[in-house]
C-alpha positions in Angstrom: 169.6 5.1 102.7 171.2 2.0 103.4 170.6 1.9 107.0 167.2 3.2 106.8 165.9 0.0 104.3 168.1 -2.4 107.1 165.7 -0.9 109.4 162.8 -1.1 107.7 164.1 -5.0 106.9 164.4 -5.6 111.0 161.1 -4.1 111.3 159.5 -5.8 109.0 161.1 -9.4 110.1 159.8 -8.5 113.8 155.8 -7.6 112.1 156.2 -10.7 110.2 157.6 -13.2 112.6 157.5 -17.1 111.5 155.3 -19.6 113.5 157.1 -21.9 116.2 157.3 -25.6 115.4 157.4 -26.3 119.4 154.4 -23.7 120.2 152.2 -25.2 117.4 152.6 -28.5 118.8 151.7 -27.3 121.8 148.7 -25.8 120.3 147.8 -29.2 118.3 147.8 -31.2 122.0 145.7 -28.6 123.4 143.3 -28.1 120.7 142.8 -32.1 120.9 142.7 -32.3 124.2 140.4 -29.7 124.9 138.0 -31.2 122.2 137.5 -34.5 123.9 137.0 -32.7 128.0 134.6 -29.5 126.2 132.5 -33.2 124.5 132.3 -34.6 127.5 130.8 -31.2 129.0 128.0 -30.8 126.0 127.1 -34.5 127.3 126.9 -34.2 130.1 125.0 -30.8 129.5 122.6 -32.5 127.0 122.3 -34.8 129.7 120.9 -32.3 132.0 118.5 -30.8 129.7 117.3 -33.9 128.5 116.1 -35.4 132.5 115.7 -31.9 133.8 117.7 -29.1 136.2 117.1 -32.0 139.1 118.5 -34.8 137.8 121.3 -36.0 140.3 123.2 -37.8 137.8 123.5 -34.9 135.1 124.4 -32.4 137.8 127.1 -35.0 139.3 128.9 -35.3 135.0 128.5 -31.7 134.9 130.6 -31.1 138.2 132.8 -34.3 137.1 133.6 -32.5 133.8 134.3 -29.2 135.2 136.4 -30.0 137.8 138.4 -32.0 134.6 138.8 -29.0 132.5 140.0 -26.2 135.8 142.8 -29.7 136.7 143.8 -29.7 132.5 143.7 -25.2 132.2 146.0 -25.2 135.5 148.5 -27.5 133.7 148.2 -25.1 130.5 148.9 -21.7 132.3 152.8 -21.8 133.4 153.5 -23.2 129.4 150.9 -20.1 127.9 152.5 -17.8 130.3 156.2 -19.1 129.0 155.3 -18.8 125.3 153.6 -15.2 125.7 156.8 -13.8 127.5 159.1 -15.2 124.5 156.9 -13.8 121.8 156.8 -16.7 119.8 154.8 -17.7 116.7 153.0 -16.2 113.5 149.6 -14.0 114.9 147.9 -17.0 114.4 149.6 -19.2 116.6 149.6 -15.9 119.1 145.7 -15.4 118.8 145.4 -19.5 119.7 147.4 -18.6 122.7 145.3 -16.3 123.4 142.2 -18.3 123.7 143.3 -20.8 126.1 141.2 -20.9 128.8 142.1 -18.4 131.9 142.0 -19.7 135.4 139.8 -17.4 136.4 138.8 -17.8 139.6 141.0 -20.6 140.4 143.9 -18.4 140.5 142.4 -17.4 144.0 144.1 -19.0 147.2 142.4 -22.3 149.0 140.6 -20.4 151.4 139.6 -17.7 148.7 138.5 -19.5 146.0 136.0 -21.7 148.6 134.1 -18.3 149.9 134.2 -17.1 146.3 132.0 -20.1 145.3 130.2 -20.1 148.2 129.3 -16.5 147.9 127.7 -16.7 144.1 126.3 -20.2 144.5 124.3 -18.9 147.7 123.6 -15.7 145.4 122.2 -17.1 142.8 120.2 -19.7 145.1 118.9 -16.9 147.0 117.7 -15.7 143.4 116.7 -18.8 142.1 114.8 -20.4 145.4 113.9 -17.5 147.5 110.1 -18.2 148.7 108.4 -14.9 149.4 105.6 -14.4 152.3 102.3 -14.2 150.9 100.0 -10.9 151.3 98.3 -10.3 154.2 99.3 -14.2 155.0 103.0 -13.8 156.6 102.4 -17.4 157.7 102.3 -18.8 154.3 105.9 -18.2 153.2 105.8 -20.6 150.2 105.9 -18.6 147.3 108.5 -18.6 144.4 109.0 -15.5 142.2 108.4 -16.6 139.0 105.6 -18.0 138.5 103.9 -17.8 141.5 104.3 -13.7 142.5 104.8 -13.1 138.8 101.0 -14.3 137.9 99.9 -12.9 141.0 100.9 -9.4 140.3 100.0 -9.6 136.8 96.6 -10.3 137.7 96.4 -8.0 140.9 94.4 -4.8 140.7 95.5 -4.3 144.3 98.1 -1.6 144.6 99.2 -2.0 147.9 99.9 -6.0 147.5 102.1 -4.8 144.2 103.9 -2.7 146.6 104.6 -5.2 149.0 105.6 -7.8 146.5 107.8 -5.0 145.5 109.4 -4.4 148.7 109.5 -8.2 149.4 111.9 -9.4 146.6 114.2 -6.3 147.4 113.9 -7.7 151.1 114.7 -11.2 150.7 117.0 -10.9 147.6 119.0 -7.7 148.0 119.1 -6.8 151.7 119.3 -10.1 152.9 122.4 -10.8 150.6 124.4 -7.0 150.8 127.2 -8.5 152.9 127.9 -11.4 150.1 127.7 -9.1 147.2 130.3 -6.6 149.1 132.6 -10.2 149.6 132.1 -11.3 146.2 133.0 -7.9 144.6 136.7 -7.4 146.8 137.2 -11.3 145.4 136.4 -10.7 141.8 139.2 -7.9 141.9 141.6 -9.8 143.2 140.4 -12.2 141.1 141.0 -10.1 138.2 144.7 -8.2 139.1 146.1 -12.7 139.3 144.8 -13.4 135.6 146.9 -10.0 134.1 144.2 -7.1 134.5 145.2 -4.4 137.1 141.8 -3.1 136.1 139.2 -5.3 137.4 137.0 -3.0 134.9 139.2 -4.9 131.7 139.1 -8.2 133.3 134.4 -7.6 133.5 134.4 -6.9 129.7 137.5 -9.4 128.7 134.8 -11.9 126.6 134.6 -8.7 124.8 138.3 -7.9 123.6 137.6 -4.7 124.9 139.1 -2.6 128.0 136.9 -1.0 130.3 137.0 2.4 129.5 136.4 0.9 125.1 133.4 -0.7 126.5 131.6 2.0 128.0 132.6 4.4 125.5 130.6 2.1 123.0 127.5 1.3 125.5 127.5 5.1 126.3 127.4 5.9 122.4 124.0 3.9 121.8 122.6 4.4 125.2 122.7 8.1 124.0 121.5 7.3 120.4 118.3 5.2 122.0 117.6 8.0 124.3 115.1 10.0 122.1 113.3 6.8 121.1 112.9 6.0 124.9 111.9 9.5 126.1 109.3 9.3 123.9 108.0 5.7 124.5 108.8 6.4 128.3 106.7 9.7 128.4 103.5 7.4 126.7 103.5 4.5 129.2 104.1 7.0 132.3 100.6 8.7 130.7 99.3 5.3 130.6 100.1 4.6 134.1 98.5 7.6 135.4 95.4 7.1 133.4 95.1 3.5 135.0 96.4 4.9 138.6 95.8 8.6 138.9 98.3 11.7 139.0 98.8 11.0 142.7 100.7 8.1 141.8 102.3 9.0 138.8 102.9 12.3 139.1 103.9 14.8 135.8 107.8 15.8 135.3 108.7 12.6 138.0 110.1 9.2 137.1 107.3 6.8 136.7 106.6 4.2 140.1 109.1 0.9 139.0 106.5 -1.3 140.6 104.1 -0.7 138.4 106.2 -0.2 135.2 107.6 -3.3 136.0 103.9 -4.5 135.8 102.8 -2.6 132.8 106.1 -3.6 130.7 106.4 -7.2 132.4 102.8 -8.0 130.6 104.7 -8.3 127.2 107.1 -10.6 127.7 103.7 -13.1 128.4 101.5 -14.4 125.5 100.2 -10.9 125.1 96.3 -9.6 125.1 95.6 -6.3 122.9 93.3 -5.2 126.1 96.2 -5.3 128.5 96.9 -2.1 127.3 95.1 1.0 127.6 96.9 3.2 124.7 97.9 0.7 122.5 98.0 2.2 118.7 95.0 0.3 117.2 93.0 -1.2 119.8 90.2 -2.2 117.1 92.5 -4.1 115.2 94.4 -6.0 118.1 97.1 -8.4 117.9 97.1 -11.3 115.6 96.6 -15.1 116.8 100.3 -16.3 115.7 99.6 -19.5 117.2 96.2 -20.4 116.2 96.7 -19.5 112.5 100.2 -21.7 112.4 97.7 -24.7 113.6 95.1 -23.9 110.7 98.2 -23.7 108.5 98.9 -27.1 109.3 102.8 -26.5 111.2 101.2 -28.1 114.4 104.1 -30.8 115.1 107.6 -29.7 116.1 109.0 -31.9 113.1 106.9 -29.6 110.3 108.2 -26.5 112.1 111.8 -28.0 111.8 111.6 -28.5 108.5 109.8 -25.8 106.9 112.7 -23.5 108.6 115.3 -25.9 107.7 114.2 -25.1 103.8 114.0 -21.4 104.5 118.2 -21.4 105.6 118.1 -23.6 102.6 117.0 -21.2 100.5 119.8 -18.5 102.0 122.1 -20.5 100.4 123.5 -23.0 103.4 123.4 -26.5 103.2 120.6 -28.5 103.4 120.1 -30.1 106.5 120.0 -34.4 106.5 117.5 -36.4 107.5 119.1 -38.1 110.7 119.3 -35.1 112.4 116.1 -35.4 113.2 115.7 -39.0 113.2 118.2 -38.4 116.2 116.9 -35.3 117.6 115.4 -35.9 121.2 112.8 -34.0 123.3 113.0 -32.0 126.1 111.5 -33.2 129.6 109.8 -29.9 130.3 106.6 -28.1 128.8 107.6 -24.9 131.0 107.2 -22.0 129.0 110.5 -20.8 130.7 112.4 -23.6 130.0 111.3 -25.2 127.1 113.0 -24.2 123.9 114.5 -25.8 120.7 118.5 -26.0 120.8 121.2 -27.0 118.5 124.9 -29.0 120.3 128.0 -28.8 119.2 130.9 -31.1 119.7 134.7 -30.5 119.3 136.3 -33.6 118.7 133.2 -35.6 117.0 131.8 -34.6 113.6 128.5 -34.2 114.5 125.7 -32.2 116.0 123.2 -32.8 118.0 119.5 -31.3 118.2 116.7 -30.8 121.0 113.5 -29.7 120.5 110.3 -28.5 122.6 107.4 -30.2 122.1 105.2 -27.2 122.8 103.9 -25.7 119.3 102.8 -22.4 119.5 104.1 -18.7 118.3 107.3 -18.5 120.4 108.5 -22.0 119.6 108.0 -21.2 116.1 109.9 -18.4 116.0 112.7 -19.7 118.4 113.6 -22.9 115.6 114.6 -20.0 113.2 117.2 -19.3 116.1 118.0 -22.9 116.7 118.6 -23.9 113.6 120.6 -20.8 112.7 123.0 -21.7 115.8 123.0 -25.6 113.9 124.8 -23.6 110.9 127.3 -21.4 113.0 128.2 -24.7 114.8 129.2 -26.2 111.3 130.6 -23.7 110.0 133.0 -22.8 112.5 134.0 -26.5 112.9 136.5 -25.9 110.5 138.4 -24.1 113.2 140.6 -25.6 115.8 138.7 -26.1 119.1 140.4 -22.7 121.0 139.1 -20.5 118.0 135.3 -22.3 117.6 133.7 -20.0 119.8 131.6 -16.8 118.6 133.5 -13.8 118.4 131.5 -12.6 122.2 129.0 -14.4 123.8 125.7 -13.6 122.4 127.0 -13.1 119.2 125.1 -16.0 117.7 122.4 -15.0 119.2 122.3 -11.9 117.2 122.0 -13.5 114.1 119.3 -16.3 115.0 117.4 -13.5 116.6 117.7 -11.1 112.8 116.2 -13.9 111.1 113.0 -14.7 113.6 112.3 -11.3 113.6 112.8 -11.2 109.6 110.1 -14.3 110.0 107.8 -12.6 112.0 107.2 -10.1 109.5 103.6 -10.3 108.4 104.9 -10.3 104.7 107.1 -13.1 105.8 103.8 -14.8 107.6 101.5 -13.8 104.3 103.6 -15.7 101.8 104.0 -19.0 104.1 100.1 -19.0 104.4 100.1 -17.5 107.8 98.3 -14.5 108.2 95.7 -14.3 105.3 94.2 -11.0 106.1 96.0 -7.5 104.2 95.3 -5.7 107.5 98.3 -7.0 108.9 100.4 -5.8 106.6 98.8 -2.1 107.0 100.5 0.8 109.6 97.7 0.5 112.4 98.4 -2.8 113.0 102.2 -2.5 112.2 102.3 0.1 115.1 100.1 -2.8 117.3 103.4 -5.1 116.9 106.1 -2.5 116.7 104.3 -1.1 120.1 105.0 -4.7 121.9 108.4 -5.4 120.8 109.2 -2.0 121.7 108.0 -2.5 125.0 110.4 -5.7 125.0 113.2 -4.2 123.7 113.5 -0.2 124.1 113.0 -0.6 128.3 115.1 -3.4 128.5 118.4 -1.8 127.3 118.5 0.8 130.1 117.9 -1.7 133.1 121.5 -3.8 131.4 123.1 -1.1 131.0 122.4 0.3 134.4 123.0 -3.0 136.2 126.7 -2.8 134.2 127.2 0.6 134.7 126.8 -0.1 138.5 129.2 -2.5 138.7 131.9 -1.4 136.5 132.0 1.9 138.7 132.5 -0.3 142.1 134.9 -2.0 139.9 136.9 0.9 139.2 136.5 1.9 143.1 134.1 5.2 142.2 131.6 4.3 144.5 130.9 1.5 146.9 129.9 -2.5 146.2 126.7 -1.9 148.2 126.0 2.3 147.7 122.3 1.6 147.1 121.4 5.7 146.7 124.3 5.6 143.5 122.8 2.3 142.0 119.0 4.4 142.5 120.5 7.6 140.7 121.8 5.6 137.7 118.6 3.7 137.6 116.2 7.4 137.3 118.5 8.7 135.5 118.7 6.0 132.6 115.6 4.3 133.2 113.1 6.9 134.5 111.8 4.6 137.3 111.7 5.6 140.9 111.1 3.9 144.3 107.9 3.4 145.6 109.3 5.2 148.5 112.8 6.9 148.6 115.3 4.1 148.9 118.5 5.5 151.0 122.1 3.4 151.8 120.0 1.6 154.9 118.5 -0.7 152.6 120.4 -2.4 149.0 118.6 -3.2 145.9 121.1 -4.3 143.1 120.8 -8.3 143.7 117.3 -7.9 143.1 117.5 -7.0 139.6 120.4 -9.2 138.3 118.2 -11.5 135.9 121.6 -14.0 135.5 124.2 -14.9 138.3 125.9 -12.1 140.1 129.5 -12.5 137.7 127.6 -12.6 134.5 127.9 -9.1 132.3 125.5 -7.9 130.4 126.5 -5.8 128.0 127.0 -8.9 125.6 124.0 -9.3 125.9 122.9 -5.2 125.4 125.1 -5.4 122.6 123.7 -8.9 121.0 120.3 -6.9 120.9 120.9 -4.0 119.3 123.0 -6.1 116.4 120.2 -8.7 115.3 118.6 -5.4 114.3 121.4 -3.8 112.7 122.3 -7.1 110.5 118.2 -6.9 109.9 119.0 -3.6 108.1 121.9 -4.5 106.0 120.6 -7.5 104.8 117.2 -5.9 103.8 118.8 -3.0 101.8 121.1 -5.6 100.4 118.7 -7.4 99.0 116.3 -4.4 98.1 113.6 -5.3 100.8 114.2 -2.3 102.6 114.6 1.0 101.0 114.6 4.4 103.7 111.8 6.6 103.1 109.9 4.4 101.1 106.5 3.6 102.2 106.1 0.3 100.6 109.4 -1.2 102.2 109.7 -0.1 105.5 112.2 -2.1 107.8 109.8 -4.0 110.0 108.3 -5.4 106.8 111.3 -6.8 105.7 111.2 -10.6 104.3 114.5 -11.9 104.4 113.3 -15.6 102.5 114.7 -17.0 99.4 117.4 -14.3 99.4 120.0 -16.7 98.6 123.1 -14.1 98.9 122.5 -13.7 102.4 123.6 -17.5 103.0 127.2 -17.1 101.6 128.3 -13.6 103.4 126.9 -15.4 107.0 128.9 -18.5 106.0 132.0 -16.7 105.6 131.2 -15.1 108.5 130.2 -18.1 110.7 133.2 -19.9 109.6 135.5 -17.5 111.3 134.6 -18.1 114.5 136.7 -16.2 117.2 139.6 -16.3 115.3 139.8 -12.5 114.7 138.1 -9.7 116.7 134.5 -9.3 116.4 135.1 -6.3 114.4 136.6 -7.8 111.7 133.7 -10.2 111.4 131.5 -7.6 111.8 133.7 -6.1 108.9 132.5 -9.7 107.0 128.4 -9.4 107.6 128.3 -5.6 107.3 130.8 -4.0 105.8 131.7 -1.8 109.2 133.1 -2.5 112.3 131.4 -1.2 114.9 127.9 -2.2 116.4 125.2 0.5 116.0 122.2 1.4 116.8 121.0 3.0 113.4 119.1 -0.2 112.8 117.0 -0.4 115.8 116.1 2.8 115.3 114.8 2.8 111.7 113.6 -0.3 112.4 111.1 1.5 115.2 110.9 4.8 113.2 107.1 4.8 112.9 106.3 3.9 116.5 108.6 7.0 117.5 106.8 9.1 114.9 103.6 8.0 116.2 104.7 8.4 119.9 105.9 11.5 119.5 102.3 12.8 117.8 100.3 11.0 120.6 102.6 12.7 123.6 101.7 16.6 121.8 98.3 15.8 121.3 97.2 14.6 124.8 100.0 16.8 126.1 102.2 14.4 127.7 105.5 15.6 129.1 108.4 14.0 128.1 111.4 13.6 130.3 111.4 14.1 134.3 113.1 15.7 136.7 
């Protein structure tokens, strides 16, 4: 007995060990001196936003700042590395260690690390700049994809110049770049077995805290629980398709043609017309004017929007926000619908934020300062952490919140109460299914296309299949996302660059996963607080007004003050009571559209699935 409690005693000494007085202050110098480089970056970053993307002088502090912070991380890495082998310090001292900043790519050779650059920065200006040929004019060569093709094919009844817009991109954006993505794929394993991960699969999904193999597991898990809800939504557009197009073109049992899909679901993500859409729920009762009734309401100036939201987080239960925030907050350059958004900024080493806002009023603003400003209360409260733990637990995970609470605003009971929408209709099922039939259309086909572009790359990670086996990325992408080819695409052409919406290193299954949370966190917090009951009529989830619910406030404060300094599951643990992300919210939250789908598919005998 006596040898078994000394045992126990060791044991417990080497679970328990004490923190390190020489690793924390190495931690303290770090922390500090990472705070004043990271506040020079948000500057300079403000800067940027502030003139523009063009502005020579913002670009030049941005490039200044980064090359200041890879010079400071390389002197970090031998003294991490040396603290990590000798296992000192409590777990929180380990978990700052942790955090320090990888090199990354910088632990490439000379001649490696210039072509790895080279390669994603003439990527993603090949994306970014590409000018396509016009129809039927190859001598005018002049147009950009978004907006110029974008408008152009949204406003096209012409098949055949959809098609060859189509094939155009895919020419000038995946073809023309297969030998760089093959390059840039051999560098980013390498790139991953010098910063500790044998498995470049690990080192794709490290923002994650994740493995590989963890990862997919957990994509794999919801893309499987989304599936019925797809089939069925998937099964309606392909019959809307065909009724637009004939059965010549969208033929029964067959993937739907991804040119026009891309078309048909694109239209959505615009400021959206009830008559785009040939089967939508109610057509009689249309869409509501979110934009013109906020101007009748009177929140017409980007200052009443602010703070109107402001006293909504207010009423959560966070702090109110002061005055000279505002006073201080500065306006963006640009009125581009793409680029113009409201934005909260953090700094590490001053005690402040920053704020800038769009001067465009209109729906999407509105609902984007509910995002904003919910970031502006992550930022403070996870400024009580040192700067290597004041990060979200992933990236994206922010996001997830900001985006609960503008879809909890966009609720027509929500929009009712602040004066908004004045009509009861609103509130009714036909023109619940309108809205549920739009975001759906935003949200249900977008998860497939992310997960397919990171199940592609993960398997060329792993060394499955090939960087540039165009026929594997085309089985994934029926498979998962029913959309086919105008014409069978084989290995002599390659179509992956194409569809990577961010640069060619960026994952996306923070981003998949960010998505499917904001509705999951809707969920808890509407049972919580009684707005949502399952199976009751007269609280469905999509109803759900999340305002004056003053609990809420102090479980996302706990939670938000966290930061990354434990794994996203135990914040998760925090905000929901469960650890794991899931797609039970998303689900209920589109429950009547599926139930509605499903009716509509049997009763105009519409097949569902494909072959």
């Amino acid at each position: 007995m006596r040898i078994l409690a000394v045992l126990l005693l060791v044991g417990l000494t080497q679970a328990v060990s004490p923190p390190d007085a020489t690793l924390e202050r190495f931690l303290n110098e770090t922390n500090q001196q990472l705070a004043v480089i990271y506040d020079q970056a948000v500057l300079a970053q403000l800067l940027n936003e502030l003139r523009g993307p063009n502005d020579l002088v913002a670009l030049l502090e941005i490039e200044v700042t980064d090359d200041k912070l890879i010079k400071y991380v390389r002197t970090l890495t031998t003294r991490k590395a040396k603290f990590k082998r000798l296992g000192l310090g409590d777990s929180r001292q380990r978990r700052l260690l942790d955090k320090i900043p990888q090199l990354g790519y910088e632990a490439l050779s000379g001649r490696d690390l210039k072509l790895v650059y080279a390669l994603a920065s003439s990527m993603s200006d090949n994306y970014h700049n590409v000018k396509l040929c016009a129809y039927k004019q190859p001598g005018n060569c002049t147009l950009r994809l978004i907006p110029d093709v974008q408008s152009i094919v949204q406003g096209s009844r012409d098949l055949d110049e959809i098609e060859y817009y189509w094939f155009e991109w895919r020419s000038r954006t995946g073809l023309a770049t297969r030998s760089q993505f093959v390059d840039f794929m051999d560098l980013y394993k390498k790139t991953a077995q010098l910063n500790g991960y044998p498995r470049a699969e690990d080192y794709w999904f490290r923002s994650l805290e994740l493995n590989g193999q963890e990862t997919m597991t957990l994509l794999d898990k919801i893309i499987h629980g989304l599936r019925p809800l797809f089939l069925q939504f998937h099964a309606h557009v392909r019959g809307s398709l065909r009724k637009m197009h004939g059965e010549h073109l969208v033929p029964r049992y067959r993937p739907y043609p991804q040119h026009l899909a891309e078309v048909f679901i694109g239209n959505a993500f615009r400021r959206v017309q009830a008559e785009w859409y040939v089967d939508l729920p109610s057509p009689e009762i249309g869409l509501a004017n979110i934009t013109q009734e906020l101007h009748r309401r009177g929140l017409s100036t980007t200052q009443r929007v602010f703070w109107n939201v402001a006293e909504y987080f207010r009423a959560l239960g966070f702090p109110q926000l002061e005055n000279s925030l505002w006073t201080y907050a500065q306006k963006v350059s640009s009125d581009d619908d793409d680029r113009c958004w409201h934005k909260a900024w953090r700094y590490y080493a001053l005690p402040r934020t920053n704020f800038t806002y769009c001067p465009l009023n209109d729906e999407e603003r509105f609902f984007n300062m509910f995002e904003a400003q919910s970031d502006l209360q992550y930022y403070r409260a996870a400024s009580i952490q040192p700067t290597l733990l004041q990060e979200e637990p992933f990236p994206n995970f922010s996001d997830a919140i900001g985006k609960c609470f503008s879809m909890a605003a966009s609720s027509p009971r929500f929009l009712r109460k602040l004066g908004v929408l004045r009509d009861n209709k609103w509130k009714e099922l036909p023109a619940r299914l309108n809205r549920l039939y739009i975001q759906g259309l935003r949200v249900v086909f977008l998860l497939p296309v992310f997960y397919v572009l990171d199940r592609y790359r993960v398997e060329v990670l792993a060394g499955h299949i090939k960087a540039d086996d165009n026929e594997a990325y085309w089985r994934f992408t029926e498979h998962y996302t029913g959309a086919a080819a105008p014409t069978k695409r084989t290995n002599e052409q390659f179509d992956v660059p194409a569809k990577l919406l961010m640069e060619v290193d960026d994952q996306y299954a923070s981003n998949f996963l960010s998505i499917v949370l904001q509705f999951q966190l809707l969920k808890h917090f509407c049972t919580i607080t009684g707005q949502f009951e399952m199976g009751n009529p007269r609280k469905p989830l999509d109803l759900c007004d999340l305002s004056d619910q003053r609990g809420i406030g102090e479980i996302l404060k706990r939670a938000m003050s966290l930061g990354s300094s434990v794994h996203y599951r135990e914040v998760l643990k925090v905000l929901l009571g469960e650890p794991e992300i899931s797609i039970d919210g998303l689900l209920t939250y589109f429950q009547p559209l599926q139930d509605w789908l499903q009716h509509q598919n049997q009763e105009n005998n519409l097949e569902v699935g494909w072959t």
